[in-house]
Each structure stands twice: as C-alpha cells, then as structure tokens.
N, C-alpha and C positions, 0 to 999 in steps of 0.2 A: 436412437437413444444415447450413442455414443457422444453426440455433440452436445447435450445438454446433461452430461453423467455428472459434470461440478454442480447444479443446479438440483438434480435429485439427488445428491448427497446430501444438501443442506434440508431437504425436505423430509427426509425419513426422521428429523425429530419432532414432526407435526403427524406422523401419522392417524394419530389418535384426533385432532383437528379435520385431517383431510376426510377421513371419512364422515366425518360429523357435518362436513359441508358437501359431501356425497349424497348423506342420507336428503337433508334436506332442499339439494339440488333436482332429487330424484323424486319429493313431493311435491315440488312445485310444476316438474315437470306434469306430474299424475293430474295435479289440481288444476291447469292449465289445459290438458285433453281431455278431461272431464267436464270444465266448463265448455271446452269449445263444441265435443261432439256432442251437448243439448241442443245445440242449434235445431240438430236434426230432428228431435221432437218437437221444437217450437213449429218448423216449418212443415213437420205433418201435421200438426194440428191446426195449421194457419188453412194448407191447401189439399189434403188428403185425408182427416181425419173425418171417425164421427161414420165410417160407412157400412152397412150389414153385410154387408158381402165381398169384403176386401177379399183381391187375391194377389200375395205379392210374393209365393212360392217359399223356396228355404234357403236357409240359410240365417247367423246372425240377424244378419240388417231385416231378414223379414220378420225375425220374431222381436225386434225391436219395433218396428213398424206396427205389428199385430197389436204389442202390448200397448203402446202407445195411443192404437187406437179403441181397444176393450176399454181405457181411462175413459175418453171421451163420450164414449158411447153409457157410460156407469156415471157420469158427471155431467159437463159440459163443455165445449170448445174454451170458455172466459179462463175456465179454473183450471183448466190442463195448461194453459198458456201462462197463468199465476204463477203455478206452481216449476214451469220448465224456467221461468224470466227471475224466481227468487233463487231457482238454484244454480244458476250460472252466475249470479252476483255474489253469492256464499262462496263459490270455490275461483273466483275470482280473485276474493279477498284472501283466502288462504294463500293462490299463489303465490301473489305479492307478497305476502308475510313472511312466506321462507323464501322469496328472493332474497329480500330485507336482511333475514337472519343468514341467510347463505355468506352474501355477500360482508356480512359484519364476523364473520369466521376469515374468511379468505385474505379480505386485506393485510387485517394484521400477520397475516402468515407471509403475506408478500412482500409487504416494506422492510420486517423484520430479518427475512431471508438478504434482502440488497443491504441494509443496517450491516446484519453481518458480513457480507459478504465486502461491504467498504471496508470495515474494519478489520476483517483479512489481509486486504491488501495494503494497509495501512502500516500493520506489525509486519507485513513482509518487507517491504519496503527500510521499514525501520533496524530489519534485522539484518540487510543484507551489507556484504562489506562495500567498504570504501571505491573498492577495485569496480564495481559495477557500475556503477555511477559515472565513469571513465570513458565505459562504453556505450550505456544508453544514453539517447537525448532526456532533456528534463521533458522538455516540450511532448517527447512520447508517453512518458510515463502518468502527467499528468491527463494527457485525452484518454487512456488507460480509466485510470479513477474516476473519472466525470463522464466524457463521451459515450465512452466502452460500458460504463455503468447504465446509465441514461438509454444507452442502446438496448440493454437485456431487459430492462424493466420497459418497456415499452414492446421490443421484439416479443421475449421469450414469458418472466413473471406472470401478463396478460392475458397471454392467452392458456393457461394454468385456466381459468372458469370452463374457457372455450372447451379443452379439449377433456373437460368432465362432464360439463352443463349439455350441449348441444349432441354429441352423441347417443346418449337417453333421451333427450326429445327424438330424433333421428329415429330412434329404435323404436319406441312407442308410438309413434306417429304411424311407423310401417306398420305397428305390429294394427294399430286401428285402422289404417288402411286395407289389411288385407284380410279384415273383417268383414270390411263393408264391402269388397268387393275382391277374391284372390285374383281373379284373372286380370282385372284392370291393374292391380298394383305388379303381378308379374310383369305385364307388359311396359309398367315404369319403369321397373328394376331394370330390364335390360339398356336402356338408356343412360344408366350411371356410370357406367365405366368410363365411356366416355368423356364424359366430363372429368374423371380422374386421371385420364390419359393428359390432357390438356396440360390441367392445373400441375400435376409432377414437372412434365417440361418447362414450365415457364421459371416454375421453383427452385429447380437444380442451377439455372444462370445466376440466381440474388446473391452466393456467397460469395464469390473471389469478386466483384465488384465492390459488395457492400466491405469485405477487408481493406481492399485498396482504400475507398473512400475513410474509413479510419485511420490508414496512415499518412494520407492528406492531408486529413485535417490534422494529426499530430507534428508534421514537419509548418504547418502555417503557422499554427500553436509559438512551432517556435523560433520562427520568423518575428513573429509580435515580439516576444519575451526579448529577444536578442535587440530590437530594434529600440523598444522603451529600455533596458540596460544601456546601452549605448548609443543615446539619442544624441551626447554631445559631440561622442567620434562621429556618426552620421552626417550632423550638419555640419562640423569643423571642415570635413572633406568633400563636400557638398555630394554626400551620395544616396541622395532623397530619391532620385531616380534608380539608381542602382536599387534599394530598399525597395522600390515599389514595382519593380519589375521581378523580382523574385516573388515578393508577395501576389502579384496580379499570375504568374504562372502558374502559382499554385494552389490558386483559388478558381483561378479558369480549369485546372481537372479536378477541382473540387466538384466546381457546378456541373460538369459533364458528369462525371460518374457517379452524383448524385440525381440528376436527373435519367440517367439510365436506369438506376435502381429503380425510382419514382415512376418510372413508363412500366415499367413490369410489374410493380407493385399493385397501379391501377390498374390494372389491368386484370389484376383477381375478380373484383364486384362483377364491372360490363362481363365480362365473360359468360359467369354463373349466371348474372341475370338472363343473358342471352339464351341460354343452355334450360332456362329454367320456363323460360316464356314458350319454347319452343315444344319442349316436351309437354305443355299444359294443353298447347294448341292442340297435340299430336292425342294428348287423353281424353280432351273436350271430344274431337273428332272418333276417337275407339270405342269412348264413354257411351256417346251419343248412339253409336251402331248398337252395340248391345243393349239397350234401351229398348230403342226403334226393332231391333229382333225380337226380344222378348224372350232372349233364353238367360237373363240374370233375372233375381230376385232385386235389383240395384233399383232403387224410384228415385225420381228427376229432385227433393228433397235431399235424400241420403247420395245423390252424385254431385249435387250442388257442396255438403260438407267435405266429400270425398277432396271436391277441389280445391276446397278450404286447407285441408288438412294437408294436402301436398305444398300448398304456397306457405303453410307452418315450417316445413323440410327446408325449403327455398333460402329463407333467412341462416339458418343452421348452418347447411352447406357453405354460403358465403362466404360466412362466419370461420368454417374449417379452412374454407381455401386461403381465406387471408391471413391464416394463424399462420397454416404453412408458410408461406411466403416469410412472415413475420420469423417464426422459428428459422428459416435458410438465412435472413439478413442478421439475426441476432445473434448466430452461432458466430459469423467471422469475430464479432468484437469479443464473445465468450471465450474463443481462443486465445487471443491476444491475454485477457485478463488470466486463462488458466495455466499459460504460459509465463506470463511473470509470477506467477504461485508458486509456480516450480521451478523457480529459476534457481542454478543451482548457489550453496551459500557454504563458501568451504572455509568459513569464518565459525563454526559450530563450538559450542561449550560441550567437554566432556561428561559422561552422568554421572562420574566419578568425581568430575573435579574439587579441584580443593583448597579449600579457605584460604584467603591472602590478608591476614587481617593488618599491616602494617609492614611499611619497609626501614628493614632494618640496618643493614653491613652492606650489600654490594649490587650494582646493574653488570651483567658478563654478555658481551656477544660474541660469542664463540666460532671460528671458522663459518662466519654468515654470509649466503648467497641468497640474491633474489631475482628473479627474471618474471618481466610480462611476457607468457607467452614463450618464444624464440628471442627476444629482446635481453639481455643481459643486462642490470641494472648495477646490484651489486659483486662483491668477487672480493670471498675471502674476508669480512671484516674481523678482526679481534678487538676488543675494546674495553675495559673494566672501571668501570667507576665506583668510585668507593663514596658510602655517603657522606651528604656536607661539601663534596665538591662540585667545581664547575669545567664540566667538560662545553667547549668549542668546536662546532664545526664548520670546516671556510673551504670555498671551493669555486670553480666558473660553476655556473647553471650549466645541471645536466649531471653534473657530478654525483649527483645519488643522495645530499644531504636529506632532503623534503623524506624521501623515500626511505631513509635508515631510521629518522625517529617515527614513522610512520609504524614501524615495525614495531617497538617496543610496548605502544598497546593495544596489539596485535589490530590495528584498522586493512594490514596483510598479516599475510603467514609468510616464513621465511622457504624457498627454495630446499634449502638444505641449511644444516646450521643448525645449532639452537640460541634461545635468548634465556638467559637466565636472570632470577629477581630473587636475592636471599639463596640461591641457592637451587631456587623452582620454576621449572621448565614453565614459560609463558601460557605457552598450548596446555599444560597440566591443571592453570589456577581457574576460578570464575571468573569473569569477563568482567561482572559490574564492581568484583573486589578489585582486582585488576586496576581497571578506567580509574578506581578510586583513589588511587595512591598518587595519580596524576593530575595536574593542570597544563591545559595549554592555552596561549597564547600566539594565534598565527600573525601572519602579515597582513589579512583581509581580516579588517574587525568583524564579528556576523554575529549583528542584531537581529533580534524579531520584533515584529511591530505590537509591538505591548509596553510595556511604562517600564522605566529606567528600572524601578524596584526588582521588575519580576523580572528585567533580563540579569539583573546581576543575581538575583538568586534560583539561578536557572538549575534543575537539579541540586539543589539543596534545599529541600521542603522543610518549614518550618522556624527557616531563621527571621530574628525579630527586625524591629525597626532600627535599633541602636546598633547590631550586630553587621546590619547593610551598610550603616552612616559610619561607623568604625573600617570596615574595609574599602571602603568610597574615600574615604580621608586615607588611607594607605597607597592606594592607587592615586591618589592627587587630584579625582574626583569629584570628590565632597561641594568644594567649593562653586564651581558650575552648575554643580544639581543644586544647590539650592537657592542659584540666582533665579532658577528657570521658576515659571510661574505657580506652576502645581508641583515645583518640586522634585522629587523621589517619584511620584504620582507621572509627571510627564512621559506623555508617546512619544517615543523615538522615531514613529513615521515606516515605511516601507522599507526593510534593511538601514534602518537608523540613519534615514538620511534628513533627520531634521538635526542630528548629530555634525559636529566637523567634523573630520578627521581623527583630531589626536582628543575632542571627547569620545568619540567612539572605541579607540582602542582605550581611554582609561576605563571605560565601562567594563569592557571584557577583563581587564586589568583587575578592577574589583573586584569580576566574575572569578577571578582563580584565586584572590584574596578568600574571599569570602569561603571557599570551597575550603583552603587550607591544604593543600595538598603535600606530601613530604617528596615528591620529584614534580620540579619544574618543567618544563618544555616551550621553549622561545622560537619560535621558527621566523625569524627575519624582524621582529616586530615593531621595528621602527623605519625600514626602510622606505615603508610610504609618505614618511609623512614630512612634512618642513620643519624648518630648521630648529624656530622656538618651540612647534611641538614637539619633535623629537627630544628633545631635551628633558619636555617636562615628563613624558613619556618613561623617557631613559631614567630620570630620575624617580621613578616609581617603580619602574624595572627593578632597578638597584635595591630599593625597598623589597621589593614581593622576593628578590633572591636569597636572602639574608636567611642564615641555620637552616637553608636549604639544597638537593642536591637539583643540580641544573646541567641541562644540556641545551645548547644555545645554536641556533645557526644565525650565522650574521655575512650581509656582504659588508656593509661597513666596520673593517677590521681595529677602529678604534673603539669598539665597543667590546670587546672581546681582549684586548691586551693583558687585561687581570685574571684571563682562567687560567686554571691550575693547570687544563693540557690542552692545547691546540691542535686537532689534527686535520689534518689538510687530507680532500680526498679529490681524487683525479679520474675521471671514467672510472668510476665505482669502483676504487680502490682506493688504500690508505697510505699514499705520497709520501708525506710526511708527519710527524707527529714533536712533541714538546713542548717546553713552555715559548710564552712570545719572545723574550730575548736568547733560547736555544735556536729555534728558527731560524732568527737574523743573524744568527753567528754561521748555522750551516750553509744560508748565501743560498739558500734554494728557493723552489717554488712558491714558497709564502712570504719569504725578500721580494719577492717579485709582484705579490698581490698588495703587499703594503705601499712599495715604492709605488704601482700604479696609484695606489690612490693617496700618498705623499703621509701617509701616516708618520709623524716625530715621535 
C-alpha cells in the first residue's frame, strides 16, 4: 500500500463515489451469478426433470434440484424452461446496467485523480527555485509529466475496477461453489496458492527494470531536445553520427529493458491460463469420481454449472494477476513523480510575510555570501543603490555578476548576508510583491509560442490594445509588428524563432515596458546580437531606463560608461568600484577590461 499511498491520498475525496461504485459493482456481480447459476435449472429441466422419484440426497444443490423438479412435475418441462430462459435474460440486463453505471461513477474519478495529479506537478514545478533546474535534466522532468503519467494511469488508475470488481466475483463465485458442492470446491482451494506463489515471483522483478526503462526514456527525451536545439552546431561540425550514436545506444537499452519488462508481463495471462486449465482437468477428473461413487448429492447438470462457475473465477484471477504486475511496473514511475512532489524548495514565502507595495529609497546588499553547495560563488558583497540610479556590473565570466542579481528577487537565497529593499529583508516580503517591483531583461530573448501580443503582456492581465502598441513603440517594436501580416496577432513560432534576433529581444523589451517596473535589471542584453541590432536595441534600452533605478551587467563596457557606479567583481568579490572615469584614473582592473576591448 506504501507504493501507491500518493494515489489513495487523492482518492479519499471520492469516498463517498467509491463506495457508490462498490455497491453497484457488487450488484452486478449478484445479478451476473444469479443469471448464470439458472443454467442449472434449465439443464435439469432439459435432462433430469419431471421425475416421481428423484433421489439426489442433501444438501443445497439437492433441494434446488428437488424444487426444481416439484415445478415441472405441478406444470410442464416447456414452462419450467420459459420461465428459467426469461429469467437469466432479466438479470442479465441488470448486470450490464450497473456495469454501465459502475463504470460511469469510476472514470470520472480516474481522469480526474491524473487532471489533478498533472496539475500538482505542474505548480510544483512552477514553484520550485531557479537552483533546481541546474540540476535536473529538462528532458527528465518532462517524461516525469507525460511518460511517468501515462505509466500510472495505465499501470496503477486501472486497475482501481480490478481490484474491487473481480474480488467479489471471486468471493461469490466460491461462496456458490461451495454450495453446490463443499468438497469439490475444498479440493479447488487447495490449488491456489500455488498459483500465488508463481505470480508474486515474477512481480517482484517488474520494478527496478520498469524504473530504469523510465530513465531511458527521459535521457533519449533529451537527446532529441538537445539535438533539434542545436541542429546547426550539429551539421556545422558534421556530428550527425556522433548524435545518432548516442541516440542509437540509448534506445537499444530502451528496447531491451522494455522488452524484458514485456516478457514478464505476458507472461501473467499463459501462466494463469495454464494453472486454470489444469486444475479444471484435475476437478472434471475428482468431480467425475464423486459422481461415479455416489456419495455427493452433485448431478452431472449442477457439476457441469459447477464448471462454469469456476472458468467465471479463471477470468478474475487473470485479471488480478495482471493488475499486479501492472501495480510493480506503475509503482517505479509513481516514485519518480512522488519524488519530484517533494523535492525540496527552500525558495518558501513566509506566512507572515509582508506587503511590498512599492519601492521607494534604497536596494542594500549587506556583507552577501552565496555558494552552490561546497562551491563558493559569492564573498562578502556590499552594495547600495539608491533609487533612480544606475548601478554597473563588469567582470570575466564566472565572476558571480548573473548570480548576484539573481539574488535580489530571491530566484536564490543568499548563503549568509541579507538583501535589503526599503529597508526589508527580501526573505521577509511576498514573493509576487517582490518579482513585482522588478523587470528583467536577459541575454537569451524567451518567447513563447503564442502571438506577439500575449507575449508582451505576459503577466500582466488585462492591458489594452493601445497600452501593448504604446510600450511596443517604447521598445522600438511598434514598427515591425505591424509590418508583420496579422500584426500584434502574429506567432512568434517555437521560442520566437520566426522572430530575429534583435526583434525578439525588442519584444521582451516591451515585455518590461509594459510591466512598468520601478527596478530594472539588464543582464548582458545586447551582447547577442549585431551590430545594427544592438543599436537599435540599445537605444530602447536607453528608453526603458529613464526615471528608473537599474542594475546592468554588461561585457561591452561601452555601454555602461554612464552609470553612476561601476563595480567591477573578480571571483565573487568586489575588485573594484566607481564611476568610469575613477576607474581609468586608478589604472586597474577595469583599465584593463576597457583597453581589451579599445573602449575611447
């Protein structure tokens, strides 16, 4: 029960459901062994009925027999046979009816359990920090939500009928079995275990394969992703074979260890069939002796149902064996997904926190450390910006810049240190007041494939047509979108790549227009692009910084000569610091980054 405890956790709010498709599970079962054991009256009335001097001892079956034939004998064979042939088609159709209704209770309890259960993982996902993402592959996470998914609702959801439906047939069936005959059915029973012994060993192998084969499939996953991303590094360097030999290795222990699973799997039905044929052989033959003695009350009619009603069990069994199986291969991927549930997320809003409704006087980074792990990042930052200004930060790669403003809305937590905003410990305010006093703008434009419109008013619900086409014209935008054919309406394509370049970053450009944010954040934003786009870029940059406060990272140091403070950070620390022409007068490390790149 432990492996599937995520799964009946989401189920105890359908309890009131589940029994409702209990009850009616459990009358369809009734109305299903009620029709079937008329047989047994038809087939006395066909070949034993109708006689004055039956003798077929005690028991149930004989006083069924007895009555059965008092009918015939007070009537006549036609109308005994009338009346057994309307009543097995009466409770026939009941069955089927609370099949019907069984079944129309259950599903929606099933889909709706995976519904939620996507959209668990969805908010998890979305709540977890930046830092995670570092470490897991995409390509994992995504066979997680699809594969992992697809695997329960198939494994485990499914057999949710099985493991209510088929156990009350099971029961009932014995309990009419050993009506019609205790001794025969005793001597069934001992036979089962057996077949339990079986089916546990084969079921205990399906987990640690069936996990493997899910993290196969998630590293092939993203194999593909990596390969369509950078399909032009690929052929530039002709490593089409290199790509398809990684691919080919790990789709060749894809197929193995999916075919291993699939050999054990099939191998539930042939088994049980085997198991089931052989014991019928073994009851025909026991059935037949106690007959042929004549120490049962059992006649060659009511042993012929008997056999009926065991090859009713046969199907069940199956059925259970293959759930199990199903529940050992479904459980590895339910791990996988209950594990990223709880993966940890030490990005948490206090319950206390407290309102940020605007920033007003100052950003403070106080004696700030941050380390991944054993990894040392930061060390020691001091830093204050007062608002309306533009702070600079330059550095080699590696130097800690990406990672310091990363900090300020809190996408990390700091080591030690605090970050102050007004006055208010970061960790202290709400997260979404927080993120809201900020715009950023990175180096990698990132679009989503939805129309120009909805990506610039991404998180900000509700702005108008004129409010998008006013921050589109701020960003230098305007103009582009509305050569394009549909406009503001236009797809931007997969990651905006029916976009260039430097439209793509004016979109995002608009994106923080539009948002209006009272702290900027520029992380690199024009270093990708050429020459006439940077420009036009840069000169919308210019624009979105104006009455506001910014903090800028930039390797092209002409773009940064006009903030108010430059500071220069060297293996996560603060080198140096001042305006651009202090710098060049102290003949340090930022003379040095300039001359490199001939800045006048």
């Amino acid at each position: 029960m432990k492996k599937v405890s995520l799964i009946l956790h989401y189920l105890q709010d359908y309890k009131g459901k589940i029994v409702l498709y209990f009850f009616t599970s459990l009358l369809a079962v009734l109305f299903s062994l009620f029709s079937f054991t008329m047989l047994g009256p038809v087939l006395q009335t066909l070949f034993i009925g109708g006689q004055t001097n039956l003798s077929v001892g005690k028991g149930v079956a004989a006083e069924l027999t007895t009555t059965v034939n008092n009918f015939i004998l007070e009537h006549d064979r036609l109308t005994a046979l009338t009346y057994s042939v309307i009543i097995v088609i009466v409770f026939t159709l009941l069955k089927n009816m609370c099949i019907y209704f069984s079944f129309g209770i259950l599903n929606p309890i099933r889909y709706d359990v995976l519904r939620r259960l996507r959209n668990a993982l969805f908010d998890k996902i979305l709540s977890l920090p930046i830092g995670f993402f570092t470490e897991e592959r995409k390509s994992d996470l995504i066979s997680r939500m699809t594969n992992d998914l697809n695997e329960i609702e198939v494994s485990i959801m499914n057999v949710l009928e099985t493991f209510i439906r088929e156990p009350l047939t099971i029961i009932f069936v014995l309990t009419s079995m050993v009506i019609i005959s205790p001794q025969l059915t005793l001597f069934l029973i001992l036979f089962l275990p057996v077949a339990g012994i079986l089916i546990g060993r084969v079921g205990k192998s399906l987990k640690k394969p069936s996990n493997l084969a899910q993290e196969q499939l998630g590293h092939m996953l993203g194999v593909i992703d990596e390969t369509l991303v950078g399909m032009r590094v690929v052929k530039s360097f002709n490593a089409e074979k290199h790509q398809q030999a990684r691919f080919t290795q790990l789709n060749n222990i894809w197929y193995a260890v999916r075919n291993k699973i699939a050999s054990r799997k099939e191998l539930a039905s042939p088994l049980s069939e085997t198991l089931g044929i052989s014991v019928v052989c073994i009851i025909l033959w026991y059935g037949g002796r106690l007959i042929f003695s004549g120490d049962t009350s059992l006649t060659g009619p009511l042993f012929v149902v008997f056999i009926g009603l065991f090859y009713q069990i046969i199907n069940p069994l199956k059925n259970l064996s293959t759930a199990i199986y199903n529940l050992q291969k479904g459980a590895a991927g339910l791990e996988r997904i209950e594990a990223l549930l709880k993966a940890d997320n030490n990005i948490v809003e206090k319950q206390d926190a407290v309102a940020l409704p605007g920033f007003n006087h100052t950003i403070e980074l106080r004696d700030v450390h941050f380390a991944y792990g054993d990894k040392k990042i930061l060390n020691g930052i001091n830093i204050t910006i007062q608002k309306g200004k533009t702070v600079a930060l330059v550095g080699a790669s590696g130097a800690g810049k990406s990672t310091l403003v990363d900090l300020i809305p809190r996408f990390h937590d700091v080591t030690s240190g605090e970050i102050l905003i007004d006055g208010i410990n970061v960790r202290d305010c709400k997260l979404y007041d927080l993120r809201r006093q900020m715009g950023i703008v990175s180096q990698e434009p990132i679009l989503f494939n939805d129309t120009i419109f909805n990506n610039i008013t991404l998180g900000t619900d509700g702005a108008t047509q004129a409010q998008v086409e006013e921050a589109a014209r701020i960003a230098h935008a305007h103009n582009f979108i509305a050569g394009k054919p549909e406009g503001y309406n236009t797809s931007v394509g997969d990651r905006g790549t029916k976009l260039s370049g430097g439209e793509r970053q004016r979109v995002t450009i608009a994106r923080a227009v539009l948002k209006n944010p009272p702290i900027l954040i520029l992380d690199e934003a024009t270093s990708s692009l050429d020459t006439e786009s940077e420009r036009i870029v840069q000169d919308a940059i210019n624009t979105l910084m104006k009455n506001r406060t910014c903090i800028v990272i930039a390797h092209r140091l002409s773009t940064v000569q006009h903030a108010d403070e430059i500071i220069v950070l060297e293996k996560g620390s603060i080198a140096e610091r001042g305006t651009h022409n202090d710098l060049i007068t102290k003949n340090g490390l930022y003379k040095k980054l300039v001359e490199m790149q001939q800045v006048k």
